[in-house]
Steps between C-alpha positions, in 0.01 A plus 500: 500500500694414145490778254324302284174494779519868582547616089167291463332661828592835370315419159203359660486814729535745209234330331282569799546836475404509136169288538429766777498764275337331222203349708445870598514619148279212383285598791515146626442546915502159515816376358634845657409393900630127407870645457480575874541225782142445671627760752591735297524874492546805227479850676509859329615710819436796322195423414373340826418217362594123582356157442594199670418174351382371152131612566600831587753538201217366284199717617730824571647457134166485371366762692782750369563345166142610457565866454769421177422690176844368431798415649840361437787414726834392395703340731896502479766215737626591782705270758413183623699389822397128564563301855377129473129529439469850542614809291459890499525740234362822286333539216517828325183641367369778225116492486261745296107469525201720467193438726099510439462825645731671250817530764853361336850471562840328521733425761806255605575325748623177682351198602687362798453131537532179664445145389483143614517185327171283574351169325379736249863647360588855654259736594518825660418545894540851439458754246543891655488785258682837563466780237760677404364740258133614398416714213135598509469728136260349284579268269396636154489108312241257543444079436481477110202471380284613769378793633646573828190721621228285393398437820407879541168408369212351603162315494246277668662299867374410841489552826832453672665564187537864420410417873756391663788272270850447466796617677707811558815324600702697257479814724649360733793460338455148330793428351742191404323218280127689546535885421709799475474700780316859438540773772131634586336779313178724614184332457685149511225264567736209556765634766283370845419783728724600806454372823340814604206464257422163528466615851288794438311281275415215789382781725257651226352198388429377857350871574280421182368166618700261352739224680796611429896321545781551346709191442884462382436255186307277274584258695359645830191594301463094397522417866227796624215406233519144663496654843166698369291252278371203715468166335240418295422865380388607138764721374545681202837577389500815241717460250834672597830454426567603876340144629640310185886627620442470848347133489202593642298447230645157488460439878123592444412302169725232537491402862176319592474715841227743292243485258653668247236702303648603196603189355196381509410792325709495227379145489151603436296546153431910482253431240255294759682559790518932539282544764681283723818583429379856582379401800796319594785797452253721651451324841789322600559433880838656442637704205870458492631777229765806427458813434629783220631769786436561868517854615694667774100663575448114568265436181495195256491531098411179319511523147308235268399424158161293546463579786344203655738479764388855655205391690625245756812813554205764575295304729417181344716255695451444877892591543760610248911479522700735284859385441673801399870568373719795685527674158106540464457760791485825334453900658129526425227411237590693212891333499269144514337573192822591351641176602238310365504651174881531450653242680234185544328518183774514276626159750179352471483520125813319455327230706186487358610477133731240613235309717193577273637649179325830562575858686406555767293874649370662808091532454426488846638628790421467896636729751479344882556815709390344815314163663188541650468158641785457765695179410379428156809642292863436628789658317832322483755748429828370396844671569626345132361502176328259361228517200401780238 
């Protein structure tokens, strides 16, 4: 290679690592996963968390980018060793950022990469994050002009909103172009449970009726609801940020294999058309939906601001599924209303006024604490967080 080739290969690679961190900044997933070759990875050891390929890197970076109040990373050059069409190097890192539920922080570290030159220009085939320092003291400044907390306040919502949206990635340690990473604190409602209480969790809920199975991932969760819902079924998806994230919602709506009820709902005139749109959440064949918080007792809290998507949850559909995020399960009842109210809500309401340009509140709540019709309600319990 002529110096003249690798001084231009070390531009073009620098300027990769720049558009990385300015697609994350701009919030731009998909500009973001198209930096990466189509096999791809970025992993956050210390976080647990890894994506391989673009759709991964998209949908995970959405998933955690969703818990931002703000954030900014800086990114500083490191060394760049290049070998024909391939090249290593690090990227130093200084990142500050302030999530929904109030938690902030700043830390450094280094992003240890590798690249390869495709059709496309370079791209990396590896991005893998090691932190070298985390501060966790909250950070007393805010985004000018806005008001940090707003999102402590709330109003009118849904089902499957206060219900059961979002993501709590950020406990997890979600770090590198996404979040800062912010050790756990009592009553964090985004860390997912241990092993040992998802497990104690699965036995409770099947000793109170329900179905109960406790998957590793979204992903495993996608696979399962297929596994459950024959073809051809009428199924209501809640609205949830936990299907959205996951794809399910996608697989269900989008797919053909069902008769997907709700957007032929939202379809529907509510002025002419209310009773049978009632009718329609009401009944389904199969409710597909999250919840707010699953108890270690083995109960289900659904939280909801119409509340027109309680019915077919307490008894209405022939069968229901409940998708259901490691960091929802919770000691016992009174912690779930705590969660709703101080973790989901606040969430939601950044959501909503987004979405609909309105808060969002908790008017009705519905506590499952068991199934009385064996095989109606299955419960997939997931060991990572996903949703509200």
């Amino acid at each position: 290679m002529n110096d003249f080739q690798e001084i231009a290969d070390r531009v073009r690679i620098d300027a990769l690592r720049g558009e990385f961190t300015d697609a994350a900044m701009m919030r731009d997933r998909d500009r973001l996963a198209a930096l990466f070759t189509l096999d791809g990875a970025l992993r956050m050891p210390d976080g647990a968390i890894e994506f391989v390929g673009r759709d991964e890197i998209r949908t995970g970076g959405e998933r955690l980018q969703s818990q931002w109040d703000f954030f900014v990373q800086n990114s500083h050059p490191g060394t760049i060793r290049i070998d024909g069409d391939a090249a290593t190097g690090r990227t130093y890192m200084h990142e500050v950022a302030r999530l929904l539920d109030g938690r902030s922080g700043l830390n450094y570290a280094v992003y240890h990469d590798t690249y390869r030159r495709t059709p496309e220009g370079w791209r990396f085939t590896e991005r893998v994050y090691e932190i070298r320092y985390a501060d966790s003291t909250p950070l007393a400044g805010s985004a000018p002009g806005r008001d940090a907390r707003a999102h402590d306040f709330g109003g009118a919502g849904h089902s499957g909103g206060a219900a059961g949206a979002g993501t709590a990635d950020a406990a997890t340690g979600a770090a590198g172009a996404f979040a800062a990473p912010v050790p756990a604190r009592a009553d964090d409602f985004a860390a997912p449970a241990s092993a040992e209480r998802l497990e104690r969790a699965i036995k409770a809920l099947r000793a109170n009726g329900f179905a109960a199975e406790l998957l590793d991932d979204a992903a495993a969760a996608r696979a399962r609801v297929e596994e459950l819902i024959p073809a051809g079924a009428g199924v209501f998806t809640g609205a949830s940020e936990t299907l959205r994230l996951s794809g399910i919602e996608a697989d269900i709506e989008t797919g053909g294999r069902y008769r997907a009820l709700r957007p032929r709902v939202l379809a529907m005139d509510r002025a002419t058309e209310s009773d049978r749109i009632r009718r329609l959440v009401a009944t389904p064949d199969v409710l597909l939906a999250s919840v707010a918080a699953v108890t270690e007792t083995g109960s289900l809290v659904i939280a909801s601001g119409s509340g027109s998507q309680l019915p077919a949850s307490a008894g209405g559909a022939a069968r229901a599924i409940w998708v259901v995020g490691a960091q929802k399960l919770v000691p016992d009842l009174d912690t779930a209303l705590r969660r709703v109210e101080r973790h989901a809500l606040p969430l939601e309401t950044v959501r909503a006024q987004a979405v609909y340009g309105r808060p969002s509140a908790v008017n009705r709540l519905l506590v499952l604490n068991a199934e009385p019709q064996p095989g109606r309600g299955t419960v997939l319990l997931l060991r990572e967080a996903v949703g509200f």
